[in-house]
C-alpha positions in Angstrom: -15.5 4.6 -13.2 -18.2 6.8 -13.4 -17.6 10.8 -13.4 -19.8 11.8 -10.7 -17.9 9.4 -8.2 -14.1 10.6 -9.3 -15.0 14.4 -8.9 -16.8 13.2 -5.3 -13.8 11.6 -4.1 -12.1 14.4 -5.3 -14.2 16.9 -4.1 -13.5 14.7 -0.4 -9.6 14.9 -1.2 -9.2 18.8 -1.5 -12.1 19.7 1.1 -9.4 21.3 3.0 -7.3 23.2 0.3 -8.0 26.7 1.4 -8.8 26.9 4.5 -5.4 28.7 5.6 -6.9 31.6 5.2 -8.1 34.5 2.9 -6.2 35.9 -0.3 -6.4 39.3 -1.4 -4.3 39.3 -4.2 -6.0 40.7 -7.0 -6.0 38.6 -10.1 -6.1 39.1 -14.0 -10.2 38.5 -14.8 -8.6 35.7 -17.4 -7.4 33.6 -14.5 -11.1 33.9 -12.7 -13.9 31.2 -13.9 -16.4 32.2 -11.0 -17.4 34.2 -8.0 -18.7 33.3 -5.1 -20.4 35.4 -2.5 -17.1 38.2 -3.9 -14.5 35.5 -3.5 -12.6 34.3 -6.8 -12.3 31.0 -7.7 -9.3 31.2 -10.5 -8.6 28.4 -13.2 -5.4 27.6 -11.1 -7.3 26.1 -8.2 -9.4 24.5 -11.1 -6.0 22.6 -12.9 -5.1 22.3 -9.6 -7.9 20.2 -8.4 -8.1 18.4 -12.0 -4.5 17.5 -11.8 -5.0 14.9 -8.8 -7.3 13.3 -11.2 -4.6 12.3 -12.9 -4.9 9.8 -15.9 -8.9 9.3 -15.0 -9.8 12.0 -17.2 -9.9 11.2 -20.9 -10.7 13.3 -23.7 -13.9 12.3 -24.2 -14.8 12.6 -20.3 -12.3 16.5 -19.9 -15.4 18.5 -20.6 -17.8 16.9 -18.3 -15.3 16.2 -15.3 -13.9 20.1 -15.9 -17.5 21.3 -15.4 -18.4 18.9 -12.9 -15.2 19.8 -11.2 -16.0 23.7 -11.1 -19.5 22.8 -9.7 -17.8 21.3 -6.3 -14.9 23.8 -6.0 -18.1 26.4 -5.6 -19.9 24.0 -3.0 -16.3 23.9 -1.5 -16.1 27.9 -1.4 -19.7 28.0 0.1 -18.9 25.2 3.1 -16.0 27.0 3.5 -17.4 30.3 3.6 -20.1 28.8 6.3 -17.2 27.2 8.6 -15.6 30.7 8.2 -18.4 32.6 9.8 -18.9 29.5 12.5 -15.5 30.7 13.6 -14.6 26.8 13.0 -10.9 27.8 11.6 -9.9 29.5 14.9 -11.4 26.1 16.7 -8.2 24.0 18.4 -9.4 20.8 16.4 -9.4 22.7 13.0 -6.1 24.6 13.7 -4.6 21.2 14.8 -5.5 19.5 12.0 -4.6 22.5 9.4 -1.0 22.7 11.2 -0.7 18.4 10.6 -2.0 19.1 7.2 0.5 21.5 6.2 3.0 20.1 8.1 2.3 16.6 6.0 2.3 19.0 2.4 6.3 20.1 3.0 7.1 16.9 3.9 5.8 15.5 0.8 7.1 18.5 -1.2 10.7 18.2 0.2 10.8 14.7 -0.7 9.6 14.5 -3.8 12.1 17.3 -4.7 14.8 15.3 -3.0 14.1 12.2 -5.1 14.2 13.6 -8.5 17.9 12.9 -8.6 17.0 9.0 -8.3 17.5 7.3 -11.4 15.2 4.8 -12.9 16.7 1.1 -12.8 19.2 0.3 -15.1 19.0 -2.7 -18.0 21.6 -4.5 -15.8 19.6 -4.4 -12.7 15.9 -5.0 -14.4 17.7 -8.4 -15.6 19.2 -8.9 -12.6 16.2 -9.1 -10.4 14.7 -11.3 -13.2 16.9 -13.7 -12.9 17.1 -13.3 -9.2 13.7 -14.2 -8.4 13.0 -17.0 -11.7 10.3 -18.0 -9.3 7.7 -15.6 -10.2 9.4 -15.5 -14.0 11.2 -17.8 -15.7 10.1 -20.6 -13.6 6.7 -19.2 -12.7 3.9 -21.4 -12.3 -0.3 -21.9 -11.5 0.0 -24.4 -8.8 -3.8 -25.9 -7.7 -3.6 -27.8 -4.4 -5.9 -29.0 -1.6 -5.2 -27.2 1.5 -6.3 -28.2 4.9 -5.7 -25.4 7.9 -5.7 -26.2 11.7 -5.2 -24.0 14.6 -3.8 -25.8 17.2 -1.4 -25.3 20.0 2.3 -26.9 19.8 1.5 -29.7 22.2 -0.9 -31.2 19.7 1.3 -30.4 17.1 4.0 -32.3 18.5 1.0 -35.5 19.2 0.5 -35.2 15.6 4.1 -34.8 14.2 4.7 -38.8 13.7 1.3 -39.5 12.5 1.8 -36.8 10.0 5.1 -38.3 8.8 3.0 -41.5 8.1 0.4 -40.2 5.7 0.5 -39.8 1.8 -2.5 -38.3 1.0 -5.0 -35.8 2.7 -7.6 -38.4 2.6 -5.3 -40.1 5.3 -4.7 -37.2 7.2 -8.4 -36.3 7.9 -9.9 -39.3 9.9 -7.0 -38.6 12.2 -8.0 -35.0 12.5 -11.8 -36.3 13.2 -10.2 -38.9 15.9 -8.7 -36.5 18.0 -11.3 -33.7 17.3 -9.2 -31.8 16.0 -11.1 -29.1 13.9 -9.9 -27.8 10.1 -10.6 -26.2 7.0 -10.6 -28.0 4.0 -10.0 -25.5 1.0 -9.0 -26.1 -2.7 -6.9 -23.3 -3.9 -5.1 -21.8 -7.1 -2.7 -19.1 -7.2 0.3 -18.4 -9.5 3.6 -18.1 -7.6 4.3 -14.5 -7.3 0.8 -14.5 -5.0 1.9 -17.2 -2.4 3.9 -16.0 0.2 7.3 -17.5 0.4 7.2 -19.7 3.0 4.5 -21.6 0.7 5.9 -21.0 -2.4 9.2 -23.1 -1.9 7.8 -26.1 -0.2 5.1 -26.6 -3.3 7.8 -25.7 -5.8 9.5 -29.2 -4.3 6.5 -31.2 -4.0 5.4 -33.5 -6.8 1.8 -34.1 -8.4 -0.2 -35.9 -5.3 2.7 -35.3 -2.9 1.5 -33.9 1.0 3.6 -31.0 2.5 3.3 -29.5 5.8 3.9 -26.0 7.2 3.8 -25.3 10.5 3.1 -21.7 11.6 3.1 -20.2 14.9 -0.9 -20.9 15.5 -1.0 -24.1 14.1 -0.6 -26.4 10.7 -0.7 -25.5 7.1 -0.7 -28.9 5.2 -1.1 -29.2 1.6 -1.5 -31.6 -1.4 -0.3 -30.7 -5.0 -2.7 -31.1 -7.2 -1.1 -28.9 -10.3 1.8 -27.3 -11.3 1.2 -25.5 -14.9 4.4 -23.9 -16.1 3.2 -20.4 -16.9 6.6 -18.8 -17.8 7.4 -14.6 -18.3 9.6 -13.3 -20.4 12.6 -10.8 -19.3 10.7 -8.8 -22.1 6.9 -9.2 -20.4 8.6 -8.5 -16.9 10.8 -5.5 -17.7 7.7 -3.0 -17.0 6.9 -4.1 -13.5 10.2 -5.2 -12.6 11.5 -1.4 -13.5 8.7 0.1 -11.3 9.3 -2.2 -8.1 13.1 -1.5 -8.5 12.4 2.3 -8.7 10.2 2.5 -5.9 12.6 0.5 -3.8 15.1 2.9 -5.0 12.7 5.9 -3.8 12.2 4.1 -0.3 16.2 3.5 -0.2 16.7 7.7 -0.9 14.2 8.8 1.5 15.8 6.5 4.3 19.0 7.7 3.7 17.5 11.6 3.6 15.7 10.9 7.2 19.3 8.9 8.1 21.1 12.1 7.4 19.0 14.9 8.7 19.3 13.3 11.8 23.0 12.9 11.9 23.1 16.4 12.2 19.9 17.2 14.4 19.8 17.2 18.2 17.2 15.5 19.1 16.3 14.8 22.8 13.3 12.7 24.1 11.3 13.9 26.9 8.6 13.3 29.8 7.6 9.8 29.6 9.6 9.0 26.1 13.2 10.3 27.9 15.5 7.2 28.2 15.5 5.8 31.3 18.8 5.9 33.9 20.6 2.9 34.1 20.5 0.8 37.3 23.9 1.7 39.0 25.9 -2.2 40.0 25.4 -3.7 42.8 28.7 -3.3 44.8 
């Protein structure tokens, strides 16, 4: 990735960082790397602003992206310093979005600080979910198959259904389709088994080199033909990395819930205007 595009995304990111405001604190000439039009920009807004670069600065790029990074927190300071004098931060819009802004920042803040007391996933439970899902592990494959899609409604589904239960091969299925005039999409596809959804995934784990299998969906008909079905196994050991990241994000997800679930145990929360619950019919006598 190029510098010059990081520190613009960047520079999009953090457009609103100081706008809440002016600060007259007076700081130790150390902690200031420039001035602009009399307002300090310190090397705390600097490691600030480098720090949501996170691991795309390298030492051979820190220079470069440091000085780069500087150059836009002083076009910042000087839009800023123009939507100051336009009297934009006392605009409803801007105040609106400053309030959702910081309102989004202590959110973030109190949940990060609640979840460092989750634990990352135990050796027990990292080989526990890889045996629970061998599918996409120890029994993982690259299946290649013909698929033909159709969107059709479920009274030409049901038409089809016995004619379907006939056929052994695609190249049966599609003069049928032509027949009827029914139209289709006739695809060849490849895709390992943890990136097929699992609907797909068990019927073509079943199916046998040059079986047909069908799948009907709520718009229509998936059918398929295997083609392939090249064992590609992983290891507990090649697995423990991701595994241990999807099992500690769940574990996140699971905290937070259970945060939200709690504060509002104890909140009172009432729904008005159009959102208050609606009286119940009284019974007929």
């Amino acid at each position: 990735m190029k510098v010059k595009a990081v520190i613009s995304a960047l520079f999009v990111s953090i457009l609103l960082v100081g706008c809440g405001g002016e600060n007259n604190e007076v700081k130790p000439n150390t902690q200031v790397i420039a001035n602009v039009n009399g307002e300090e920009v310190t090397i705390h807004q600097l490691n600030q602003a480098l720090g949501q670069l996170r691991g795309k600065v390298t030492p051979e790029n820190q220079q470069e992206i440091k000085i780069k990074t500087l150059d836009h927190l002083i076009d910042q300071t000087l839009i800023l310093q123009a939507a100051q004098q336009a009297k934009l931060d006392r605009s409803p819009e801007v105040l609106s979005a400053l309030e959702a802004a910081k309102r989004k920042v202590l959110v973030d803040a109190y949940i990060q600080r609640t979840l460092q007391g989750v634990g990352k996933p135990s050796v027990q439970e990292i080989e526990a979910f890889y045996n629970e899902h061998s599918q996409i592990f120890a029994d993982r494959k690259m299946f290649v198959y013909t698929q033909v899609t159709m969107l059709v409604d479920k009274d030409v589904l049901e038409a089809l259904d016995t004619e379907l239960k006939t056929i052994k091969t695609l190249d049966e299925l599609l003069p049928i389709l032509h027949e009827k005039n029914i139209s289709f999409k006739k695809v060849v596809e490849a895709h390992p088994s943890e990136k097929l959804p699992p609907p797909l995934l068990a019927p073509l784990n079943v199916l046998k080199i040059g079986d047909v299998g069908y799948l009907k969906m709520s718009d229509g008909l998936l059918v398929v033909e295997l083609q392939q079905a090249l064992a590609q196994p992983v290891t507990l050991e090649q697995a423990t990395a991701v595994i241990s990241r999807q099992l500690y994000h769940q574990k996140q997800k699971d905290a937070a819930e259970k945060l939200t679930d709690s504060l509002k145990e104890s909140a009172q929360v009432e729904y008005l205007g159009e959102f208050a619950p609606k009286p119940k019919p009284k019974p007929k006598s």
